[in-house]
Structure formats: structure tokens, C-alpha cells
C-alpha positions in Angstrom: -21.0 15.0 5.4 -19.4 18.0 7.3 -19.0 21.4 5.6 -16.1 23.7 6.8 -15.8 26.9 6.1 -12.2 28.7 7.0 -14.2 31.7 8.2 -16.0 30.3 10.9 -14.3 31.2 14.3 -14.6 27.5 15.2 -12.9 26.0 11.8 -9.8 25.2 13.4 -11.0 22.7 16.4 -13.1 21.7 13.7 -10.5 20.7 11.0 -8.5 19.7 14.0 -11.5 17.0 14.4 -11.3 16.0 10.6 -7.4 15.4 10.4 -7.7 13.3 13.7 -11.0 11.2 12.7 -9.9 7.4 13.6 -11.2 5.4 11.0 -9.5 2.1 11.7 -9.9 -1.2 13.4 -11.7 -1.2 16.9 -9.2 -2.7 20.0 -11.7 -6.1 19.6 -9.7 -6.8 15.9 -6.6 -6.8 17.6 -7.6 -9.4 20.5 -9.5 -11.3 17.8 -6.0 -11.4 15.4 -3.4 -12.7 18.7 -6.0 -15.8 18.6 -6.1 -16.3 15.3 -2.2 -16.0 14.9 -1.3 -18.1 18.1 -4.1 -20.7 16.4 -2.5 -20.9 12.8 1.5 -21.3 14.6 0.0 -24.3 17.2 -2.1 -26.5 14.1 -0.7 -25.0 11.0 -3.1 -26.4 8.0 -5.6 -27.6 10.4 -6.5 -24.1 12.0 -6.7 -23.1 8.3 -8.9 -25.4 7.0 -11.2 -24.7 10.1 -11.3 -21.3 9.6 -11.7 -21.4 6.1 -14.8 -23.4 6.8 -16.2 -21.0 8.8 -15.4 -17.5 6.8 -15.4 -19.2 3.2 -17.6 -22.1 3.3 -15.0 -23.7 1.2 -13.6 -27.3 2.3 -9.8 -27.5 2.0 -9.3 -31.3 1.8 -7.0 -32.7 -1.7 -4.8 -30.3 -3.0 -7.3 -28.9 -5.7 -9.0 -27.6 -2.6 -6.0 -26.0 -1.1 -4.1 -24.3 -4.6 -5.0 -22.7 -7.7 -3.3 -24.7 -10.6 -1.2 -22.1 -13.3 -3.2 -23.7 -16.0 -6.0 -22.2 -14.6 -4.5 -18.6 -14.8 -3.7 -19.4 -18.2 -7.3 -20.7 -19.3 -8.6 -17.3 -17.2 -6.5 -15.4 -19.0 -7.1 -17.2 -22.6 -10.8 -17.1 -22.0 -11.0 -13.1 -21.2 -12.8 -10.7 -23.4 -10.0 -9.3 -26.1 -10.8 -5.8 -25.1 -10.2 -6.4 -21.1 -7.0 -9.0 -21.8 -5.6 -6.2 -24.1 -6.2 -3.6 -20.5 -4.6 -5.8 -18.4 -2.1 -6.4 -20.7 -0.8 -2.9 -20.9 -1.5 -1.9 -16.9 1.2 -4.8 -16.9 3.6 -3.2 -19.1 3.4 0.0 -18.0 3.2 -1.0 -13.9 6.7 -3.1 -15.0 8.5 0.0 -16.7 8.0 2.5 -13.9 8.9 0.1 -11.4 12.0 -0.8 -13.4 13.2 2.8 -12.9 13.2 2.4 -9.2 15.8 -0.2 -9.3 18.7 0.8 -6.9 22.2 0.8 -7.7 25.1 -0.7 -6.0 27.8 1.6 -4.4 31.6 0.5 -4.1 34.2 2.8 -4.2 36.9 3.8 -2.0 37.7 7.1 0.2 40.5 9.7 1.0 41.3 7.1 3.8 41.8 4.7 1.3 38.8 2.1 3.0 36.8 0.4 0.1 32.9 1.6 1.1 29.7 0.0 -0.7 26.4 -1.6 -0.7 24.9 -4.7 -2.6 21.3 -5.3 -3.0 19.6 -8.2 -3.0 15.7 -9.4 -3.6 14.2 -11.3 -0.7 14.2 -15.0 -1.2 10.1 -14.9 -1.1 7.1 -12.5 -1.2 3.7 -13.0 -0.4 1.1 -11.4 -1.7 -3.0 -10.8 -0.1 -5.2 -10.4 -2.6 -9.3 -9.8 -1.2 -11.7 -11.6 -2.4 -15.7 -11.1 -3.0 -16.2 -7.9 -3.5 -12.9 -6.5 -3.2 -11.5 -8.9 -5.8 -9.5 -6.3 -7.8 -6.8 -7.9 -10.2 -5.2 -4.2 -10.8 -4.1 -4.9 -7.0 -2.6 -8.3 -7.6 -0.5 -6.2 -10.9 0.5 -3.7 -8.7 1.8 -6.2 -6.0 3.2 -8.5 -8.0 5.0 -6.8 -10.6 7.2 -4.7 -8.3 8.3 -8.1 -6.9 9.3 -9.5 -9.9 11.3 -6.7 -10.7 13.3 -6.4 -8.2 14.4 -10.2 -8.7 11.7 -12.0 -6.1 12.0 -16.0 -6.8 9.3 -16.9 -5.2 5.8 -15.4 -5.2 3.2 -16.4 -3.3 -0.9 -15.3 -3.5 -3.6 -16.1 -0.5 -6.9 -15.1 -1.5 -10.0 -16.7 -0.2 -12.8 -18.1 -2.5 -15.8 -17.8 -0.7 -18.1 -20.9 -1.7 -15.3 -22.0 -3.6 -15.5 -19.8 -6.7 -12.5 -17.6 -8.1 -12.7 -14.4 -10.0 -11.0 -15.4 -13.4 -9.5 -11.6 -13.8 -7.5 -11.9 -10.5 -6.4 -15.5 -12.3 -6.1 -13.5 -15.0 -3.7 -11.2 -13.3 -1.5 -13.5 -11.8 -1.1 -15.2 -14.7 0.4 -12.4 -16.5 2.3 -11.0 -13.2 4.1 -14.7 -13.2 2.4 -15.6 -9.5 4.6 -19.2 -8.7 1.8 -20.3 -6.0 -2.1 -19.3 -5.1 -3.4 -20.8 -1.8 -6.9 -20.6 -1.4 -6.9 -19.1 2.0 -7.8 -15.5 3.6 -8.2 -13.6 6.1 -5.6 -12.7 9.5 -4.9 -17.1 9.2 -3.7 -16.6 6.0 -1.3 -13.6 6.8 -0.2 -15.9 9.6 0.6 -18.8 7.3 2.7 -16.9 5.3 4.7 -15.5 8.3 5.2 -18.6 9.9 4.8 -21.2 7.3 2.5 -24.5 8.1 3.1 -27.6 6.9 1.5 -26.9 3.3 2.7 -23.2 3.3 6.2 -22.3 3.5 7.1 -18.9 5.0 7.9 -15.8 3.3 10.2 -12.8 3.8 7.7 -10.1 2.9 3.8 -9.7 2.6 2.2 -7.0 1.2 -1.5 -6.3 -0.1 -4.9 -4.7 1.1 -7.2 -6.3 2.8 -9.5 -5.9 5.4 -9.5 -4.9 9.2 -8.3 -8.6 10.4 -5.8 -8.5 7.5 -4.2 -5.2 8.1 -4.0 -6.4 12.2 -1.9 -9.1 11.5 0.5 -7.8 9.1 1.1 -5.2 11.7 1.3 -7.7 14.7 3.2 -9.9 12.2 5.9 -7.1 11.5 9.4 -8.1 12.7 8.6 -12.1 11.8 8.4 -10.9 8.0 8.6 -7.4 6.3 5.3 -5.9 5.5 4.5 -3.3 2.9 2.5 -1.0 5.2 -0.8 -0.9 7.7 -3.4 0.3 5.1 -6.1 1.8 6.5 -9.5 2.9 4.8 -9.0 4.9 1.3 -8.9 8.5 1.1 -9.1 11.2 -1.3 -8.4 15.0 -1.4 -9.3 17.3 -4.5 -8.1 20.6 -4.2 -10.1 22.2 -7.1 -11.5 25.9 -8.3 -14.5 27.0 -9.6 -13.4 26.3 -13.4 -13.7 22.5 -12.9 -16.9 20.6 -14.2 -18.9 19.9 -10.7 -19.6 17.0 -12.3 -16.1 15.5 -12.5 -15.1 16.4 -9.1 -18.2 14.7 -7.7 -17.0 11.7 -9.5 -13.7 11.9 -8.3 -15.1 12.0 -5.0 -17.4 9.3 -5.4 -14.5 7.0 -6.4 -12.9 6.8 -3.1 -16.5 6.5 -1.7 -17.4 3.8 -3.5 -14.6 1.6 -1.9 -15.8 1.4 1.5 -18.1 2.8 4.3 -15.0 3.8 6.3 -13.2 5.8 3.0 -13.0 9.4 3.0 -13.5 11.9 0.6 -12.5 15.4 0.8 -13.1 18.6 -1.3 -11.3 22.2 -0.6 -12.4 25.0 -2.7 -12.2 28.4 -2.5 -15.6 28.9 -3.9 -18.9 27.9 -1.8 -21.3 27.9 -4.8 -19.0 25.5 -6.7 -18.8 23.7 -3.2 -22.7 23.5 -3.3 -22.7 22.6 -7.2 -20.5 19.5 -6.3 -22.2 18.4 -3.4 -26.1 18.3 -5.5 -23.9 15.9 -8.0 -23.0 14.0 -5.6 -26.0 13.7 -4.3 -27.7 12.7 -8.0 -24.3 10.0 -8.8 -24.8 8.3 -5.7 -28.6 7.5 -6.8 -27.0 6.2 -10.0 -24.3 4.0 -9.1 -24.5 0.4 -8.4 -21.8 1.1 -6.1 -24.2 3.7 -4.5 -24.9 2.2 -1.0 -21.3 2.1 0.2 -20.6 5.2 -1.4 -23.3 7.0 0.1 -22.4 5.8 3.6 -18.7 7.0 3.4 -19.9 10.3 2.2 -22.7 11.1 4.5 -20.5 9.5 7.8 -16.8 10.4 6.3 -17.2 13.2 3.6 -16.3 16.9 3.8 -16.4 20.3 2.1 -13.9 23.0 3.1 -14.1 26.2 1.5 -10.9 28.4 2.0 -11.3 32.2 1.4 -7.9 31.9 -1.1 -7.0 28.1 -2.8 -3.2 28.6 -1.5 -4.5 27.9 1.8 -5.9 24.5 0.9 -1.6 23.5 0.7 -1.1 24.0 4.5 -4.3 21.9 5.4 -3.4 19.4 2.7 -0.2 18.8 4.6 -2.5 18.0 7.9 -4.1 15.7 6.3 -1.7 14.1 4.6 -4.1 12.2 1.7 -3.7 9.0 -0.2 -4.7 10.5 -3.0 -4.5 14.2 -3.5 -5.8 15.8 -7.0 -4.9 19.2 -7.9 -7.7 20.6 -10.5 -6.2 24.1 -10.2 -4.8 26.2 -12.7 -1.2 25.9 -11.8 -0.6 22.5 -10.4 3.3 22.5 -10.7 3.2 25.3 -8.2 0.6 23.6 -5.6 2.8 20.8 -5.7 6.0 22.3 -4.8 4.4 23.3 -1.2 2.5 20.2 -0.8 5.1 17.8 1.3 2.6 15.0 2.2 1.1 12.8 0.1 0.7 9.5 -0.9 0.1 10.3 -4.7 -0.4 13.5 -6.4 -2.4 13.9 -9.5 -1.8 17.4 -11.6 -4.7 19.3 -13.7 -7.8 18.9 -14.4 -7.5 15.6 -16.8 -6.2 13.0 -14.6 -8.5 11.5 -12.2 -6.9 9.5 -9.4 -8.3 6.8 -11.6 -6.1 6.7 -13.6 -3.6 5.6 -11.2 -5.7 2.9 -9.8 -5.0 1.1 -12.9 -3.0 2.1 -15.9 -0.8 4.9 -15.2 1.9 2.9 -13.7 3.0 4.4 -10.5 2.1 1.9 -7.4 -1.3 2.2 -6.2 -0.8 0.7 -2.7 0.0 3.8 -1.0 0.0 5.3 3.0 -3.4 6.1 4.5 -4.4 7.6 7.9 -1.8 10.1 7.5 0.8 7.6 7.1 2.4 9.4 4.3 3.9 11.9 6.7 6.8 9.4 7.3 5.7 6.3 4.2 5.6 6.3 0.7 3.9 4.0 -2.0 5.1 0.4 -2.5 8.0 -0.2 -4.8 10.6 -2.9 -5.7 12.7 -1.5 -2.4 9.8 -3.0 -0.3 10.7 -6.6 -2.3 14.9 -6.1 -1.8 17.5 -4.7 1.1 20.7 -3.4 1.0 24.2 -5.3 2.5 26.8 -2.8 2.8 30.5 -3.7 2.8 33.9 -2.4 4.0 37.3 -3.4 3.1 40.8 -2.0 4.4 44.7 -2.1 4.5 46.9 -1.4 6.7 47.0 1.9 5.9 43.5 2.4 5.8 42.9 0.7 9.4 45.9 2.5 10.9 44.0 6.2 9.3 40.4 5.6 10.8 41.3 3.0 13.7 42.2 5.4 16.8 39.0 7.2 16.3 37.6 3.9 16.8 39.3 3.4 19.6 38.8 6.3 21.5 35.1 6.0 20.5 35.0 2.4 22.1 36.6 3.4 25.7 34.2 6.2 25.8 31.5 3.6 25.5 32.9 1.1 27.7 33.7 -1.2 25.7 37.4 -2.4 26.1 37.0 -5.4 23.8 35.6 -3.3 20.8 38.8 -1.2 21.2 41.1 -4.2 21.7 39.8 -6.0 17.9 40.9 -2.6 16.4 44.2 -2.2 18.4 45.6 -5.4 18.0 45.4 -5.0 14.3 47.7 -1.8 14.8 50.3 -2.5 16.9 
């Protein structure tokens, strides 16, 4: 775990160090993924039963090998404990309402020129949808996947998850159940992400995948960008509390901690303007970690990933925030509202001292799946405009064409392009 302090006449290269800290895939993922991809496109189902064998230890041979039947969603979601169905249940309705505020609109109207102008959007035909399995089995991904899709008016929606020995996690059933999941393929891994971009003969393509997964995974949806859409290349999960002395050390630990616990690779990051309190936090850390049943991984991201900053006034903490451009940023200050006016990169921002980026892993509603590796600098969350695109459209008269056409035409010469010029003209004379 580093500790920074904004004193120190080196804290600058040293921050410098922090911001650009790769914590991705290694160049051998990449090689490994152009085998697997090129593999999956020449066999189709065979390559994935072969490597399902090998990663899973699950046989695909009949079709109860290969899909997860809906009645077993339903019995998974029947069979759940009242208290954890009535959870799901209302991450559900309250992931579908916010995302049904991100609709878009369609545009048609029609200028001083007197051309009609507008836009249509439309859902993509199909979606598909990773969801990890084993350890990072988390049905709260699956809601926040799926739901967006269905919302924007997705008609087909497709899971691959791998089942490891052949078992399922009955929440993630559970989930996908309630999220209205049309298909579940019992296939992971980069082969699985391949399937879905090029189809096999079990596996019809989709338009767009989205979901986390691991370093394989996240390879091939970026080397599988441009056959499909993909929702973004997730890296390792981060956090960054921005937090006073008046916090509970306790809390902030925790918050910490929850990042930690997702991965060796995540980060967690704490800027203070206070050292003790920087000191208080980092001895509850310390005493969590040897508590948690998560406390292995957690401990490892910390120790290899973690860092405390201590500023000499909390407003500078905004300017390095926007280095670092978090995940997750938490703002346990007095004045949040005015921290996040200044703070122009982040994934998600969580304001006071009672909401713990928790809470937006799960019930909140906003999306969860959100830039990492300083990807928020130019990306945002997933939405229902990852699951839909936009057609515009352009009517005209006479009147219209003969108002807007010679600038076209003059345009067209000066690009050499006689013919461009000649469609417009011809219309005009």
C-alpha cells in the first residue's frame, strides 16, 4: 500500500506513477484470445464444447448440456428465500425506472430552409449478455445488464455463463428469470464472447455484448469490437473516497475494502486532508481484512494496489480525482454538491457520508457497469443507448433542395468529387 503525501517534493512523479499503474491484461491474453477466436469461427460448437471441457469440466453433449431451460429460472426464483426474492425484486424495479428515464426521443421537424430534419431510434435486433461464473457469479450484474436491454425494446436476449462442474448459481437463474433472459448457453470464457459475435451453429449472433468478466473476456470483446457493439473494456474495479476527518474510520475502511474484495488487481484509493485520520483508516483496514471471508483477495489488492494521499487542503483532492478518473468516487465531505461541480471524471459519484458505493452495486438503480482504467475520461456507465442507435432522416422540395443545394455543390468540386455535385445539380436545373 503506497502513502502520498502532497508535501513531499517527490509527490508528483509519484502520483504520476499511481494514475498510470497498468493493471490490465499482460500482451500473452491477447495472443491467447486471436486463437481462441479464430478456433470458435473455423468449428463453431465443437471448439466450444472442447473448451468447455477443459476450463469447466462440464460436457456439452444433448441440449440440457448446452441451455438453461426458463423453467429452471422460474423454480430458482420460486425456491429463493422470501427475504432475498423480495431484494432482487425491488433492485429490478428500481434498475427498470432509472433506465426508463434514459429513453431517447425522436427528432423530426423542419428548418428555415424548409428541409424536414430528424432521427428514429431503434433497439438492436439482439443482445448478449456475459455473466461470470464461480466466484464472480453476481446476479445484481445480470439485472443491471439485462434490464437496460429490455428497456430500450431488445427482442432477443442472450446469457453465456459457464458452469464449472456443471452446477448453476440459482440467484443468477434467479435474476434472469425476473430480467426476462430469452436464452442461457452454458458456455464462458473468450469462446463464448466469440460465439455470440459470430454465431455457431447452436448460437446465433448478436448485435451487442456487454458484461464483466475476466482478462480473456474483456480481450475479446475488445478484439471483437466492429463485428458486434460492445458495452466497454472493463478493467479491474476501482474506488476513490475523498473524505475528512469527521467520517467514522471505520466506514471508510469498509468502503475501501469493498472494491478490495473484488479482485487482487482492484484498487482502492483514499485522499484526505488529515494524516491521523489517514492512519485511523488504514489500522481498520488492517483489523476488517483479518475478519472478512473475502479477506485474502482483499488484502492483496490493498497491500499491491492500495493508497493513501493526504492533501494539505480537501479542494485539492478535485484536481487529482480528475487524474485519476475513478469508477467509483465517494464524496464523504461536508459539501458534496460543491466537490462535485469540479469533479469532471468519473464513472459514478456517490454524495455524503450515507451512501456507500454499495449501494449502487445493487439497489440504487443507476447502472453499475461503469469505465475503469481511466476510461471515464471519454466513457460513461451502461444504459439503454448501449442496447439502441439512432437513424436520422432528411426530406426536401424543390424549394428546399434549390436553398441548401449550391452549397453542396460547391462543397463537392472542392472535394473532387464531380459526381456528388452532378446528383445535386441535376435535380436543379
Amino acid at each position: 500500500m503506497q502513502r502520498l503525501d502532497s508535501g513531499d517534493a517527490d509527490f508528483e512523479a509519484r502520483f504520476d506513477r499511481l494514475v498510470n499503474a497498468r493493471r490490465e491484461s499482460a500482451e500473452h491474453v491477447g495472443r491467447d484470445v486471436s486463437d481462441i477466436i479464430a478456433r470458435v469461427r473455423a468449428k463453431g460448437d465443437d471448439a466450444l464444447a472442447e473448451y468447455t471441457l477443459r476450463f469447466d469440466k462440464h460436457r456439452l453433449a444433448d441440449d440440457a448440456d448446452w441451455r438453461i431451460a426458463p423453467e429452471a429460472c422460474r423454480e430458482a426464483y420460486e425456491m429463493l428465500d422470501p427475504e432475498l426474492r423480495e431484494a432482487l425484486d425491488l433492485a429490478a424495479t428500481r434498475i427498470r425506472a432509472y433506465h426508463a428515464e434514459q429513453l431517447p426521443q425522436d427528432r423530426d421537424y423542419t428548418d428555415e430552409a424548409g428541409v424536414r430534419l430528424g432521427a428514429k431510434w431503434r433497439a438492436v435486433d439482439a443482445a448478449g449478455l456475459y455473466v461470470p461464473g464461480g466466484r464472480a457469479a453476481y446476479p445484481s450484474s445480470l439485472l443491471m445488464n439485462a434490464l437496460p436491454a429490455k428497456v430500450a425494446g431488445v427482442e432477443r436476449l442472450v446469457v453465456v455463463t459457464p458452469t464449472p462442474n456443471g452446477e448453476t448459481n440459482p440467484l443468477v437463474l434467479a435474476a434472469a428469470h425476473i430480467a426476462g433472459v430469452d436464452e442461457i448457453w452454458r458456455v464462458g470464457g473468450a469462446q463464448a464472447v466469440a460465439a455470440l459475435a459470430h454465431g455457431t451453429e447452436r448460437i446465433a449472433p448478436v448485435d451487442v455484448i456487454t458484461g464483466p468478466g475476466n482478462a480473456w473476456v474483456a480481450e475479446a470483446k475488445r478484439q471483437l469490437f466492429g463485428v458486434v457493439g460492445i458495452d466497454m473494456v472493463a478493467g479491474p474495479s476501482e474506488i476513490l473516497v475523498i473524505a475528512d476527518a469527521k467520517n467514522d474510520p471505520d466506514w471508510i475502511a469498509a468502503d475501501l475494502l469493498s472494491q478490495a474484495e473484488h479482485d487482487p488487481t482492484a484498487q482502492s484509493i483514499l485522499i484526505t486532508d488529515d494524516a491521523a485520520f489517514a492512519e485511523q483508516v488504514e489500522d481498520r483496514v488492517d483489523v476488517q481484512c483479518a475478519m472478512l471471508a473475502s479477506g485474502k483477495t482483499a488484502r492483496a489488492s490493498w497491500d499491491a494496489h492500495g493508497a493513501l494521499v493526504v492533501v494539505e487542503h480537501l479542494d485539492h483532492a478535485i484536481p487529482l480525482a480528475n487524474r485519476l478518473a475513478a469508477e467509483h468516487v465517494e464524496l464523504a465531505v461536508d459539501d458534496p454538491e460543491r466537490f462535485m461541480a469540479g469533479i469532471r471524471h468519473a464513472g459514478s459519484i456517490f454524495l455524503g457520508r450515507m451512501v456507500p458505493e454499495a449501494i449502487g452495486d445493487y439497489i440504487a438503480g443507476p447502472n453499475h457497469v461503469l469505465p475503469t482504467g481511466r476510461r471515464a475520461r471519454f466513457a460513461s456507465g451502461l444504459s439503454v443507448l448501449d442496447f439502441m442507435k439512432r437513424t436520422s432522416f432528411i426530406s426536401a422540395d424543390r424549394a428546399g433542395l434549390d436553398a441548401i443545394g449550391p452549397a453542396a455543390i460547391a462543397l463537392a468540386r472542392a472535394e473532387g468529387l464531380p459526381a456528388h455535385a452532378a446528383s445535386i445539380e441535376k435535380r436543379m436545373q
